[in-house]
C-alpha positions as CSV (number, residue, x, y, z in Angstrom):
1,X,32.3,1.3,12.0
2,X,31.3,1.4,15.8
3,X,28.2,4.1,15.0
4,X,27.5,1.4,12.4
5,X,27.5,-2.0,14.4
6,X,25.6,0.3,17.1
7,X,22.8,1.2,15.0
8,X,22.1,-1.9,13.5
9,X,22.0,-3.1,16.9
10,X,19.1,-0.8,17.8
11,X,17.5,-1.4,14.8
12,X,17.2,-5.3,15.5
13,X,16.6,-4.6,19.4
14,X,13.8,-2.3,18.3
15,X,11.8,-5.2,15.5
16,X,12.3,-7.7,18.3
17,X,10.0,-5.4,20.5
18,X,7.7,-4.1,18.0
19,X,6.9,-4.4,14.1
20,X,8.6,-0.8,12.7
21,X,6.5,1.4,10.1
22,X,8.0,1.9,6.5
23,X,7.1,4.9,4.7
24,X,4.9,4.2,1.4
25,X,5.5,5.0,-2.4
26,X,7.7,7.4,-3.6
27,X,6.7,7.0,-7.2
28,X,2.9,7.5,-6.7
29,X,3.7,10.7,-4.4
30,X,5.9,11.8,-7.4
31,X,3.2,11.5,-10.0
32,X,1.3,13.9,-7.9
33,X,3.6,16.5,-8.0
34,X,3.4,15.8,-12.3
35,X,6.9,14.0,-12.7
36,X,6.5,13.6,-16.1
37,X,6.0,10.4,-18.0
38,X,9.3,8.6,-18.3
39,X,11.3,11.1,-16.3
40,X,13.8,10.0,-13.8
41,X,12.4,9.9,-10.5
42,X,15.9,9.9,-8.8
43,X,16.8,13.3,-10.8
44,X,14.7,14.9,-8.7
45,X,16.6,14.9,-5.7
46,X,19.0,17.5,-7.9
47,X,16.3,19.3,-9.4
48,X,13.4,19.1,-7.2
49,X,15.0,18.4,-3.5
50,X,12.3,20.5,-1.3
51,X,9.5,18.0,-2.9
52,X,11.3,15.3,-2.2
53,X,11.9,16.6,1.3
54,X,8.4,17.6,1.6
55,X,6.9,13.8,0.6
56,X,9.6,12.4,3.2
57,X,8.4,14.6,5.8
58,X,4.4,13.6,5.0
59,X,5.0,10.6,5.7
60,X,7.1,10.8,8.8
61,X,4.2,12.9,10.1
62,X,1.6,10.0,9.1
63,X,3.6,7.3,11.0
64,X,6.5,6.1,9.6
65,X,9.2,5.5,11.4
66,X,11.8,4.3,8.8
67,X,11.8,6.6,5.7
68,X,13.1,5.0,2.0
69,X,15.8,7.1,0.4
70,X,14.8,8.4,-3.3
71,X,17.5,6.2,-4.8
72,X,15.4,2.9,-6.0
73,X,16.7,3.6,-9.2
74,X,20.5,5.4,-8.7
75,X,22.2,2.4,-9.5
76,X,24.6,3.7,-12.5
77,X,23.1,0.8,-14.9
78,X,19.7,2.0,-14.4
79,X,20.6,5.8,-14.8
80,X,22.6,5.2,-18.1
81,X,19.0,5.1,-19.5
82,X,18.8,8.5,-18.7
83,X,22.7,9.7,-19.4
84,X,22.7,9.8,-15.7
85,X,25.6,7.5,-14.6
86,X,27.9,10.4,-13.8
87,X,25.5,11.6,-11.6
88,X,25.8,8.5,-9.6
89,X,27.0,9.8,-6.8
90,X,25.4,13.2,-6.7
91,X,22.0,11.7,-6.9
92,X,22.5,9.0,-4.3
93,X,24.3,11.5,-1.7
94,X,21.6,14.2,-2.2
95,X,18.7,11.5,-1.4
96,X,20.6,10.8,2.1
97,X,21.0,14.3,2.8
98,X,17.4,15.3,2.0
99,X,16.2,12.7,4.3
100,X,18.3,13.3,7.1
101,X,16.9,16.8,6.3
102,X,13.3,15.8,6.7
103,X,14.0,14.0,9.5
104,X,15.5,17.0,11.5
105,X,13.1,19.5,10.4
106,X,10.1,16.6,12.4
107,X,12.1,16.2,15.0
108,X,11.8,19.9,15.7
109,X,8.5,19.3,16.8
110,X,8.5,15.3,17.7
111,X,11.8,15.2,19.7
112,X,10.8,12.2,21.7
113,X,10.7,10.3,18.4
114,X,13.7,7.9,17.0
115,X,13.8,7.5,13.1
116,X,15.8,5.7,10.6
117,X,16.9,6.2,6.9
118,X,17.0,3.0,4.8
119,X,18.3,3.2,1.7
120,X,16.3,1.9,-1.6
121,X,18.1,-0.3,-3.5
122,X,16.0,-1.7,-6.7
123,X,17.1,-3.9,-10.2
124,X,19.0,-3.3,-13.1
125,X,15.7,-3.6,-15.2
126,X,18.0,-5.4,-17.0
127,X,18.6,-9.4,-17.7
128,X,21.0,-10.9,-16.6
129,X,23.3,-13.9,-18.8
130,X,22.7,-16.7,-20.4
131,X,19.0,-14.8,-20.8
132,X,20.3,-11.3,-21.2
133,X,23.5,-9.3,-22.2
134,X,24.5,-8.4,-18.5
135,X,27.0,-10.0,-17.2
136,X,27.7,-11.2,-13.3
137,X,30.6,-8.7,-12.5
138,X,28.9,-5.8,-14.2
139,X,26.1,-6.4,-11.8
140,X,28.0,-6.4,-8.8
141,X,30.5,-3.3,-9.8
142,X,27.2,-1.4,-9.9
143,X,25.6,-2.5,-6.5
144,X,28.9,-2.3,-5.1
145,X,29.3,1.4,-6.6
146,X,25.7,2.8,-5.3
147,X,25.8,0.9,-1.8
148,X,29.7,2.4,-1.1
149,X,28.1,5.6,-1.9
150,X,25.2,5.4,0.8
151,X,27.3,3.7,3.4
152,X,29.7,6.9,3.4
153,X,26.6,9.1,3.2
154,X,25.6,7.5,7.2
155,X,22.5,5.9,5.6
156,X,21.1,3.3,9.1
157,X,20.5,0.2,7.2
158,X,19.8,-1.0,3.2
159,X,17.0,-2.3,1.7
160,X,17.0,-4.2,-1.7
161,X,13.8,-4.2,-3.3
162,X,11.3,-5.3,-5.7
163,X,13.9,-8.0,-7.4
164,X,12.1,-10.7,-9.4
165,X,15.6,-12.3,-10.2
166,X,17.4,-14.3,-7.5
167,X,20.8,-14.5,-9.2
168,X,20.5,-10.6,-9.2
169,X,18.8,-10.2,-5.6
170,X,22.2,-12.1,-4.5
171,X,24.8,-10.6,-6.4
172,X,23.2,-6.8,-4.8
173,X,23.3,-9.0,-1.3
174,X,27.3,-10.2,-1.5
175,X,28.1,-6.4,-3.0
176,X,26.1,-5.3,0.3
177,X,27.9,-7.5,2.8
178,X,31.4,-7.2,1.6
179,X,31.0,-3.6,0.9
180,X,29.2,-2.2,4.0
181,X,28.6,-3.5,7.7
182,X,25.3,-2.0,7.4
183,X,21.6,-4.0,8.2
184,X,20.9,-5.4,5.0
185,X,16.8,-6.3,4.0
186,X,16.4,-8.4,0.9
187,X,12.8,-8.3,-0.4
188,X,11.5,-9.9,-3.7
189,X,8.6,-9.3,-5.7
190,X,5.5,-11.9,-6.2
191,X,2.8,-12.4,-8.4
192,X,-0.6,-13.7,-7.3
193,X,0.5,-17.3,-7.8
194,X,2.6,-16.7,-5.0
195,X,6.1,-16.8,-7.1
196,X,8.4,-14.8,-8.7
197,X,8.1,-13.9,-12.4
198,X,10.6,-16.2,-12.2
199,X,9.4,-19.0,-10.6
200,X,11.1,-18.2,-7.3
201,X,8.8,-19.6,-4.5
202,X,8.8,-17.6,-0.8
203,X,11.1,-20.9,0.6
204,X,13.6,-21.1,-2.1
205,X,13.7,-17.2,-1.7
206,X,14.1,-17.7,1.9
207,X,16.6,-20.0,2.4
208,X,18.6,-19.0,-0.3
209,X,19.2,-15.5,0.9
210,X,19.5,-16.0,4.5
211,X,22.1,-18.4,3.4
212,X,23.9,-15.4,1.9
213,X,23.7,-13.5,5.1
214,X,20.4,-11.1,4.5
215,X,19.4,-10.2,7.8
216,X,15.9,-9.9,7.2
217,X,13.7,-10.9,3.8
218,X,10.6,-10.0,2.3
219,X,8.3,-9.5,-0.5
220,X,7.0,-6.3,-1.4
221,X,5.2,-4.8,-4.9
222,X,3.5,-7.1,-7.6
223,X,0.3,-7.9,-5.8
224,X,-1.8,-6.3,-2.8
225,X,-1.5,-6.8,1.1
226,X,-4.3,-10.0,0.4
227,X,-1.8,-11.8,-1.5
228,X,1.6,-10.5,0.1
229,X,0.0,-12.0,3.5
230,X,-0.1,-15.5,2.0
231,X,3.5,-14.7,0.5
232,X,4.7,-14.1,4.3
233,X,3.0,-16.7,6.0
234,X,5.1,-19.0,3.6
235,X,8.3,-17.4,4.4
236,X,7.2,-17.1,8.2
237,X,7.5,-21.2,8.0
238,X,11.0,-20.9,7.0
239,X,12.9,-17.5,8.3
240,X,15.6,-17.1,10.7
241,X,15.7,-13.8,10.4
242,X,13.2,-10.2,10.5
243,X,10.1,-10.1,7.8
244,X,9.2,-7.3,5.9
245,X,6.6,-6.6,3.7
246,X,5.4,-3.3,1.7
247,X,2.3,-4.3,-0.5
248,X,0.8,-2.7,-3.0
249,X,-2.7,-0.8,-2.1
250,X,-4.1,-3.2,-4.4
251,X,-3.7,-4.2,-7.7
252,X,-4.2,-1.1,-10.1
253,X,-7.3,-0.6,-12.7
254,X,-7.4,1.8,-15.4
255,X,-10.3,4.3,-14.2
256,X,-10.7,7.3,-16.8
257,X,-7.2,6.9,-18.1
258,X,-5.9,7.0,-14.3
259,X,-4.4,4.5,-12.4
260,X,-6.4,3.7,-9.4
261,X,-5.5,1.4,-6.2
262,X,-8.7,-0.1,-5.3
263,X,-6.7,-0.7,-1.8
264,X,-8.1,2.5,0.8
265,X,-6.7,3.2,4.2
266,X,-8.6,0.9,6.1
267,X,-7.8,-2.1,3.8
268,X,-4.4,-1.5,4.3
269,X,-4.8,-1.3,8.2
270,X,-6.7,-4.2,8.8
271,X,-3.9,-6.6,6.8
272,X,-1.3,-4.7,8.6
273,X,-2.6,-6.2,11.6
274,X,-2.4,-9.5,9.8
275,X,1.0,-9.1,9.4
276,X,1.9,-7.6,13.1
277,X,0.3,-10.8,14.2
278,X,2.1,-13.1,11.8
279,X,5.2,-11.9,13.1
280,X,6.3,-9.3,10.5
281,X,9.3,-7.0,11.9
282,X,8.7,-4.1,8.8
283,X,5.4,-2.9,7.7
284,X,5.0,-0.3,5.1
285,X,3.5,0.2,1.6
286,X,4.5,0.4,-2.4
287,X,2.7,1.4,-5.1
288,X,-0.2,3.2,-4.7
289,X,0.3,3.7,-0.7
290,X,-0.2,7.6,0.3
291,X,0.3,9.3,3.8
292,X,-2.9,8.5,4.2
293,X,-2.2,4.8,4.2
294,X,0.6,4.8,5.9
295,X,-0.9,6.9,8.9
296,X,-4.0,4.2,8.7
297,X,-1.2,1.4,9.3
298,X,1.0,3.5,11.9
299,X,-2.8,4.3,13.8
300,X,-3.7,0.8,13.4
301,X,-0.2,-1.2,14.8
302,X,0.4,1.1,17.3
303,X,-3.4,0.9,18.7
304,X,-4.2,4.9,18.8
305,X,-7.3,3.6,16.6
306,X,-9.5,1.0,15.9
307,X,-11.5,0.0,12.7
């Protein structure tokens, strides 16, 4: 518990000095390397670890100094879709170990460096009741499940992410804090009319989990960094605690039957200057974000470039 309390004491001493880097997508990276259509991304950390390992270790080299487990989607609700809830526990214990892994293997060569491993917590994809079939405790026996799992794996600090519901955003958040003395990140997604699919606006969100002790909220996904940066200068008016914010590289277009993020590297630079001077604490990227990005935004906060 001591290691614990002391790294999330670095962690908060280190975003009150300077905004840290986030990695970017795992999913887009994954496409790359042909995960096939409607496979399960997480699986791969059992079948595929040295890719995994390799896109973890990309982007550690581009910048990033806090890397996302692959476990977005290892919650056992989520991996029932794929008869994967067994696996629970392999999955989720494999994506610590292969980014420790990455981490050790950069460090060979970068030993002046200090990095972190943040766990990727994401929805259900299902609804929760009266709307849905899923009920309260079944959604907090699964968060509770998954983030027991990655505290005893040593992960430095959880993030929940890309949540459009509140109710479910919070029920991940109690599992979290009674489960785990771990930093915890709670980050929602918005839309361009700056509010949840649900109606959740950036104050409501706000206020509602820092009530329930997140130590730091966000917005990532949904929209690109134009959008996200009127998302966190909302939240900015009302937060107690660290921001964090991992936009899309744009809204995607259908090119040639290929997604495309309009977003390039310098885009994504120039807002995360935006957001260093708004006061954001956690800068990184989701969908669409490459490397490339992320070395753009790492070049750009940490003034080794200028565009």
């Amino acid at each position: 518990m001591k290691e614990t309390l002391d790294i999330k004491e670095e962690i908060k001493k280190r975003l009150k000095q300077e905004p840290l880097i986030l990695d970017g997508a795992m999913g887009t990276m994954l496409l790359r390397y042909n995960l096939p259509s409607g496979a399960c991304p997480e699986e791969w950390n059992l079948s595929n670890p040295e890719i995994i390992k390799d896109i973890h270790q990309q982007y550690l080299r581009a910048g990033a100094e806090v890397i996302l487990t692959n476990t977005f989607g290892a919650n056992r609700i989520k991996l029932n879709n794929f008869q994967l809830g067994d696996s629970v526990e392999k999955i989720n214990i494999s994506a610590v170990k292969l980014a420790k892994e990455a981490i050790q293997q950069v460090l060979a060569s970068e030993k002046n460096k200090r990095f972190f491993v943040a766990a990727s917590l994401g929805p259900t994809g299902k609804l929760l009741e009266p709307y849905g079939e899923l009920k309260k405790e079944e959604v907090y026996d699964n968060y509770q499940e998954q983030i027991s799992i990655l505290d005893q794996a040593k992960v430095d600090l959880l993030i929940l992410e890309t949540f459009f519901d509140l109710e479910e955003i919070k029920l991940a958040l109690q599992a979290a804090k009674e489960n785990s003395d771990l930093m915890v990140i709670a980050s929602m997604t918005f839309t361009q009319n700056i509010k949840t699919i649900y109606g959740i606006s950036p104050e409501r969100a706000v206020k509602e989990l820092e009530a329930e002790g997140a130590d730091g909220v966000g917005a990532n996904c949904g929209a690109g960094p134009e959008v996200l940066y009127s998302v966190l200068k909302e939240m900015k008016k009302f937060s107690n605690s660290f921001l964090l914010v991992e936009p899309n590289a744009g809204m995607p277009e259908v090119i040639a039957g290929k997604i495309n993020y309009p977003a390039n590297p310098e885009t994504m630079a120039f807002y995360s200057q935006k957001f260093k001077q708004l006061g954001v604490n956690l800068i990184g990227g989701c969908c669409g974000t490459t490397p490339l990005h992320i070395k753009a935004i790492s070049d750009k906060i940490k003034n080794k470039r200028i565009f």
